[in-house]
C-alpha angles and dihedrals in degrees: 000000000000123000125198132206124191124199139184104060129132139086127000137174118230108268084034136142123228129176120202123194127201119190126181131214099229135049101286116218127238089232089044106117112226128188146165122232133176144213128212126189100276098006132107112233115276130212103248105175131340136188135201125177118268095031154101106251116257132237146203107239098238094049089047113138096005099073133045126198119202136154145206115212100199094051088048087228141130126198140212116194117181133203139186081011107208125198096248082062093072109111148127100268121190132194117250122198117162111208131188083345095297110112122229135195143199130240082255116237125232110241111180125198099207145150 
């Protein structure tokens, strides 16, 4: 069983900067893939950013550029950081790891793009 948390969600003003962390419960491997993905009312959950080891990350098209995904291994633990933060950003996002090729998710954590 692995459980993810994800923290640093919450209110952010357009042009804004936000950094999610995502820390699992057991050891990560290194060829573990991990991702970010995100919800919106209405909408079906969508892929953000994902990375694999040995690779380049992985981006939606439309975040390209703004956010950054990473990871470190031996603090079990993936990141989001967003930048130039836009409304149509504002979604319900959820940490992803596949491992042992069983998927897990996170609880999903509200980020809101907002004035």
């Amino acid at each position: 069983q692995v459980q993810l948390v994800e923290s640093g969600g919450g209110l952010v003003q357009p042009g804004g900067s936000l950094g999610l962390s995502c820390v699992a419960s057991v050891s990560i491997h290194s060829s573990d893939p991990m991702a970010w993905y995100r919800q919106a009312p209405g909408k079906e959950r969508e892929l953000v950013a994902r990375i694999r080891s040995g690779r380049d990350p992985e981006y939606k098209d439309s975040v390209q550029g703004r956010f950054t995904i990473g990871r470190d291994n031996a603090k079990k633990t993936v990141y989001l950081q967003m930048t130039s933060l836009k409304p149509e950003d504002t979604a319900v996002y959820y940490c992803y790891c596949r491992r042992d090729g069983t998927p897990y998710w996170g609880q999903g954590i509200q980020v809101t793009v907002s004035s």
